[in-house]
C-alpha positions as CSV (number, residue, x, y, z in Angstrom):
1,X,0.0,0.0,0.0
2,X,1.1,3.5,-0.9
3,X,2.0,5.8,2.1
4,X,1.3,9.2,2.1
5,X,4.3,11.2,4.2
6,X,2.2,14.3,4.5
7,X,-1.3,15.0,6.2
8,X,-2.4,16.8,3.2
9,X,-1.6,13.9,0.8
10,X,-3.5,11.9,3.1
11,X,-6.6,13.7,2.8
12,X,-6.1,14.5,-0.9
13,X,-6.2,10.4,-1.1
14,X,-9.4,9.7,1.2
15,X,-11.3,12.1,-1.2
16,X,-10.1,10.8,-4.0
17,X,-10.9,7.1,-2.4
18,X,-14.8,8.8,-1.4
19,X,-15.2,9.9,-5.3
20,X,-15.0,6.1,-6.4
21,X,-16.1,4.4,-3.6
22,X,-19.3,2.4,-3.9
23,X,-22.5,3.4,-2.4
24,X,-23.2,0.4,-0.6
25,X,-25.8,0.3,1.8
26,X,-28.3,2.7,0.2
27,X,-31.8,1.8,1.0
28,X,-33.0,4.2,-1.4
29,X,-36.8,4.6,-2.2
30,X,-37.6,4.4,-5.7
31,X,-37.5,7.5,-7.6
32,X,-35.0,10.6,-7.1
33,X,-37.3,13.3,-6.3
34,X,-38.0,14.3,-3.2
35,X,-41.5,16.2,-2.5
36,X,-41.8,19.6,-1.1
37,X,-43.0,20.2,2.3
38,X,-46.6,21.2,2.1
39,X,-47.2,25.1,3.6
40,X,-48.3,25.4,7.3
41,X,-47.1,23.9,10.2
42,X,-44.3,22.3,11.6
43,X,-41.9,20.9,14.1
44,X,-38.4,21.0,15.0
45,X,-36.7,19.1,17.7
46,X,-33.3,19.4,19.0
47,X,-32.6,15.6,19.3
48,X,-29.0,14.5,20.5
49,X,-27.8,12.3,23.3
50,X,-24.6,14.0,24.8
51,X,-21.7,12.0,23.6
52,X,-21.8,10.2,27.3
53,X,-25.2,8.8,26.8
54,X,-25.1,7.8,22.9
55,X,-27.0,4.5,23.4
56,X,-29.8,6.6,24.6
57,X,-30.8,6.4,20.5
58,X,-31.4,2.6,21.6
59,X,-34.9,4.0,23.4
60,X,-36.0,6.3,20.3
61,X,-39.6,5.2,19.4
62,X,-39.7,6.0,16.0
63,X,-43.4,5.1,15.4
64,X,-45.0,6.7,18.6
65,X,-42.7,10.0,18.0
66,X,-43.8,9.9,14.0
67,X,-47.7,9.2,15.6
68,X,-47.7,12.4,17.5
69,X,-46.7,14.0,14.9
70,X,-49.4,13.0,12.7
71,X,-51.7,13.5,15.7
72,X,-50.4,17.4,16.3
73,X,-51.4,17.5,11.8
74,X,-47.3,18.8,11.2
75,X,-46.6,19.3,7.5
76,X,-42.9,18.7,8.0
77,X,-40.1,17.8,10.9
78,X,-36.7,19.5,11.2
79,X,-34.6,17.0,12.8
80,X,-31.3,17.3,14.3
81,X,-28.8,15.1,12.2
82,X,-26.0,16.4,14.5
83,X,-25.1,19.4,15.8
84,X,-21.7,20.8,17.3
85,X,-20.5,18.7,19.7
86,X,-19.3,16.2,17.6
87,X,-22.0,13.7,17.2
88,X,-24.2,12.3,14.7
89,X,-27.4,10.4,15.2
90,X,-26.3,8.3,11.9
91,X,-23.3,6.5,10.2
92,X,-21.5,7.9,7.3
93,X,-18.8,6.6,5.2
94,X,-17.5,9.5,4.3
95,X,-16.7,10.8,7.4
96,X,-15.6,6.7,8.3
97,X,-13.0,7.4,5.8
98,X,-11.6,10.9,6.4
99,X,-11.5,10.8,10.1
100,X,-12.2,7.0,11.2
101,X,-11.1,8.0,14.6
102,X,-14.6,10.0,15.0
103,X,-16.8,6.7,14.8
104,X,-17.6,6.1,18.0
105,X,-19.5,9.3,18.5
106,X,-21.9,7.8,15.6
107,X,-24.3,5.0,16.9
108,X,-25.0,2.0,13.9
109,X,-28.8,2.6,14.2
110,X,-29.7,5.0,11.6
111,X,-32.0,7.2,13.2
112,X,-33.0,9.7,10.2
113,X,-33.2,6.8,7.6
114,X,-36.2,5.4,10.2
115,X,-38.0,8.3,11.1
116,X,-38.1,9.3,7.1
117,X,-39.8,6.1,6.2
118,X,-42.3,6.5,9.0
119,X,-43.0,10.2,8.3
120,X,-43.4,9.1,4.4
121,X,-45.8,6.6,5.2
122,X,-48.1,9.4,6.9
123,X,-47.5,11.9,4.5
124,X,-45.4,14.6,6.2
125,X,-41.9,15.6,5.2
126,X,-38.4,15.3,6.8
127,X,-35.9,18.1,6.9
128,X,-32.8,17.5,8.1
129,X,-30.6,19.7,10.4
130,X,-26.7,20.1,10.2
131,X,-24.1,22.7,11.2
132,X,-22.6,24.5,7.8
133,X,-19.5,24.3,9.7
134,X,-17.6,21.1,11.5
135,X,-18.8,20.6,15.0
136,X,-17.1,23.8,16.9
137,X,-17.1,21.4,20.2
138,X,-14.6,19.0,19.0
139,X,-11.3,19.8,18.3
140,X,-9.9,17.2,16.9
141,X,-13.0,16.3,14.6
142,X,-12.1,20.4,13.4
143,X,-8.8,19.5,12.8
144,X,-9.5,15.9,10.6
145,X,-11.8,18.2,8.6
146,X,-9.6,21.0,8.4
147,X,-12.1,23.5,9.7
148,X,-11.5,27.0,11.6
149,X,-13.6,29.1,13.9
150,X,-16.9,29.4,12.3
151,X,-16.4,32.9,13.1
152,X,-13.3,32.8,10.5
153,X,-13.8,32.0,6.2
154,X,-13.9,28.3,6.2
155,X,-11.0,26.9,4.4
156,X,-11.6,25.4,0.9
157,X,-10.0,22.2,2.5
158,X,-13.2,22.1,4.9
159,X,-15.4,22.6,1.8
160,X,-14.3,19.6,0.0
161,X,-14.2,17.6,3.2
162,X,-18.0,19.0,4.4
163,X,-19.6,18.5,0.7
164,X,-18.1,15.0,0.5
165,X,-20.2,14.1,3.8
166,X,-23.5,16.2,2.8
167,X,-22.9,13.8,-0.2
168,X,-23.1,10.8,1.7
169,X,-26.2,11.3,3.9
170,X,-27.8,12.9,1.0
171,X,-27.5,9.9,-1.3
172,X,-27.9,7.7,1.5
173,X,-31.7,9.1,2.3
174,X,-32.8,10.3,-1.7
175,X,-36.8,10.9,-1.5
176,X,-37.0,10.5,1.9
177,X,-35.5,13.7,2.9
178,X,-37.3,17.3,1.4
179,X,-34.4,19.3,2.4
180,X,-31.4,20.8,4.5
181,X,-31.2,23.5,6.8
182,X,-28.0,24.5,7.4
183,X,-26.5,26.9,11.2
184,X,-24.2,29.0,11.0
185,X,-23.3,30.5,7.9
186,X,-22.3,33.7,9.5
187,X,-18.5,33.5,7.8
188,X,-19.1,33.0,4.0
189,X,-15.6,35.2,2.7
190,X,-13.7,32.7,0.5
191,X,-15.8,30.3,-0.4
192,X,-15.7,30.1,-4.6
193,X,-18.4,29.7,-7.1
194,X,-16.8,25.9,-7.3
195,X,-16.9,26.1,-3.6
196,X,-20.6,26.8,-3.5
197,X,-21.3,24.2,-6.5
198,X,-19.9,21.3,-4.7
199,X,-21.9,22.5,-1.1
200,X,-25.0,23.0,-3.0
201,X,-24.7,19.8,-5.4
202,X,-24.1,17.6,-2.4
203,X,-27.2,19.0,-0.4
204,X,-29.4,18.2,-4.1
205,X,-27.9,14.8,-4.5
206,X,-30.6,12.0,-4.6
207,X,-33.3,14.5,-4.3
208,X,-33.0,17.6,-6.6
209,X,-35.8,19.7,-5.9
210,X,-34.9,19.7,-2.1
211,X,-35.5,22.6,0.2
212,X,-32.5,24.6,0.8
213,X,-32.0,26.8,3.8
214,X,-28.5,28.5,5.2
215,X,-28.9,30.3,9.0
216,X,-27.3,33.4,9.5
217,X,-28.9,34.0,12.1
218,X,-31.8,35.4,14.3
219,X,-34.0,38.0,14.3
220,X,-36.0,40.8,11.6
221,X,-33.1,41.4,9.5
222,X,-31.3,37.8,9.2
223,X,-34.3,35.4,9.3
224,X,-34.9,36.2,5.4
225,X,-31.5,36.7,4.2
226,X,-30.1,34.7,1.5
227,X,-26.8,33.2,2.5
228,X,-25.7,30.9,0.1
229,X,-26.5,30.5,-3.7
230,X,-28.6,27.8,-4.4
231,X,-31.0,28.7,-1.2
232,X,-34.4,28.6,-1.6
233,X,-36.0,28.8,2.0
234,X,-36.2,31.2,4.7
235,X,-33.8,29.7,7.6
236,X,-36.6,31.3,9.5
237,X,-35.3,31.9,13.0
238,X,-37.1,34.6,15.0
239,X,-37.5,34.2,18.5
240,X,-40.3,36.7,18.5
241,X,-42.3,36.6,15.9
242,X,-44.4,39.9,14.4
243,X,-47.9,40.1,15.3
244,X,-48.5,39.2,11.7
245,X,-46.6,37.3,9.3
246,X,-46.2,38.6,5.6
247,X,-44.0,37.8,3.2
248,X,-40.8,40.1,3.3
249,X,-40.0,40.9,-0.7
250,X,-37.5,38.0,-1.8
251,X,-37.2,35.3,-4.0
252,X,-37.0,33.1,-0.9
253,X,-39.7,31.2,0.6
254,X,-41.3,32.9,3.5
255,X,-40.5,30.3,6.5
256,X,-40.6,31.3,9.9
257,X,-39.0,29.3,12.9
258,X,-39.3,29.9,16.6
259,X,-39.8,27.8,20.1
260,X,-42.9,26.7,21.5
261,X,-41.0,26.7,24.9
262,X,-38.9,29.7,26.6
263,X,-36.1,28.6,24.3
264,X,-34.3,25.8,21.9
265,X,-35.8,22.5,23.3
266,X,-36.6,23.6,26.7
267,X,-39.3,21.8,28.9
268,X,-41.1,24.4,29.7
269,X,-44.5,25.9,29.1
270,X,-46.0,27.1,25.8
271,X,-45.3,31.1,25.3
272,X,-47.8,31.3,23.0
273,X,-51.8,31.0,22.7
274,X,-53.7,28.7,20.5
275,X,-55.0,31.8,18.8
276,X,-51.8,33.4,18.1
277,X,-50.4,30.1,16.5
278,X,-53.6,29.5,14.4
279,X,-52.9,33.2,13.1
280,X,-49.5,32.1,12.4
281,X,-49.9,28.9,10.7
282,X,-52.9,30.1,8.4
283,X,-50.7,33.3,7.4
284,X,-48.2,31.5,6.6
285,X,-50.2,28.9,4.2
286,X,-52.0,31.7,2.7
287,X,-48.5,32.2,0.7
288,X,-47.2,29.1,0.9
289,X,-45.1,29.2,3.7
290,X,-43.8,27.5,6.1
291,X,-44.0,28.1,10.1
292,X,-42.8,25.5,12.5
293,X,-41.8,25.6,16.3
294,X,-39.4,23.6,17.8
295,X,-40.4,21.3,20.5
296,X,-39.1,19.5,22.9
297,X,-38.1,16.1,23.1
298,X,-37.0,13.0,25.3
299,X,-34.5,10.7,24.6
300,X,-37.0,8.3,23.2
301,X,-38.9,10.8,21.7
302,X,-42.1,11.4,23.5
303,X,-43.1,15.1,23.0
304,X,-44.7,17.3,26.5
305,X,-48.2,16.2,26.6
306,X,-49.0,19.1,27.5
307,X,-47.4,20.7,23.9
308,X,-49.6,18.4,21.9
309,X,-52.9,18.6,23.2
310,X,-52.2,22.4,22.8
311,X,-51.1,21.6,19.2
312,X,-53.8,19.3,18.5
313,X,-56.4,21.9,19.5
314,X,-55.1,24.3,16.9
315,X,-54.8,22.4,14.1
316,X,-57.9,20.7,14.8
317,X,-60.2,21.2,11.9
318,X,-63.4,23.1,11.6
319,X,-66.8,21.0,12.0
């Protein structure tokens, strides 16, 4: 076997081993194209064990959690494919190849590919969560990827790396997954045209007509902005919403995104009334938006009862 002297060789020769490697494994449904998430409500959950607890995924009850969903009427689910500590609820070869050390923080039960087929069968679409940059928690998984601060222009290393990853899970879930939304793109400088081809081309692959959102962050003036090329959603964030939701002038696809709860998948009580979030949800369908809270979650992936019989009340349809 050939032995590459330098680090950078190295990694030059697990991406050019990722680019012929075969895609085994894919239990892809038929067809290529994914469908868009319907307007009006959704949900969001902030699932991930802490890296001490990663068998909790073990006790995840994919067909009560998908149930309640149905029950509550969501349109569509953001779920948290990883976030920044350095763990992912689902294997990937790619990042098996480029930084094998990393695969114990990944469990062998493939969460997403699960909760996709569960949410197909009842009709409501799955958008998966990811950081834009390498998980800012783990050090060493920075350094394998050759990532900076995400404060800093990431590093056209990073970008091959990233894309080759996006690429995997992408492939992996085709139809079953509607779209991406992407954190943290608050450091763009840098990144190329080619750059931004191979990001968005591995966020389209098995699916091309995916939603595409890219977070730079919250509030009136960044929940709207268009961060990255090929985007085509709202990210959305707004922890307090207007009054009234309209549609701010852009080509993007009004989407707003806030927490039920005082914050990001807190267990706590509902901020809001059933008559605000009615308001919200029809004004957002009345231009074919999108408006989903995020919700928390246990470790098996029973919802606050208390969240869905308030849910359930206002999406309960008219007599």
């Amino acid at each position: 076997m050939t032995k590459w002297p330098f680090p950078a060789m190295r990694f030059l020769a697990a991406l050019l081993l990722l680019a012929v490697m075969p895609l085994a494994g894919r239990a892809q449904p038929a067809g290529t194209s994914a469908g868009a998430p319907m307007p009006g409500f959704g949900v969001m959950v902030h699932y991930l064990p802490d890296k001490q607890s990663i068998n909790e995924i073990k006790r995840f009850d994919v067909e009560a959690f998908a149930s309640t969903l149905a029950d509550m009427r969501a349109s569509h689910l953001i779920l948290t494919l990883g976030q920044n500590n350095g763990q992912y609820i689902a294997p990937n070869a790619a990042l098996e190849v480029l930084c094998p050390g990393s695969a114990a923080n990944r469990s062998p039960r493939d969460l997403p590919m699960e909760i996709g087929q569960a949410l197909r069968k009842r009709g409501i679409s799955l958008i998966l969560y990811l950081p834009f940059r390498a998980p800012q928690a783990d050090p060493a998984l920075m350094d394998c990827l050759g990532d900076v601060s995400e404060q800093e222009p990431p590093p056209a290393r990073f970008i091959a790396a990233w894309s080759s990853v996006i690429r995997d899970w992408s492939e992996r879930y085709g139809s079953l997954v509607s779209g991406w939304w992407f954190d943290g793109t608050y450091n763009t400088k840098g990144i190329t045209p080619a750059g931004w081809e191979m990001l968005c081309s591995a966020a389209r692959t098995g699916a091309a007509n995916r939603w595409l959102a890219f977070n730079a962050g919250e509030g009136a003036e960044r929940f709207s902005a268009k961060s990255a090329p090929c985007q085509n959603l709202m990210a959305g964030e707004y922890m307090q919403p207007p009054a009234h939701l309209t549609a701010p002038p852009s080509e993007l696809a009004l989407h707003v995104l806030t927490p039920l709860s005082a914050s990001w998948g807190r267990e706590a009580p509902a901020r809001f009334t059933a008559a605000q979030l009615r308001s919200w949800i029809s004004e957002a369908a009345a231009v074919r938006g999108l408006f989903t809270l995020d919700m928390p979650i246990d470790a098996a992936g029973r919802f606050l009862p208390a969240h869905v019989a308030l849910m359930k009340s206002v999406t309960a349809r008219k007599p």
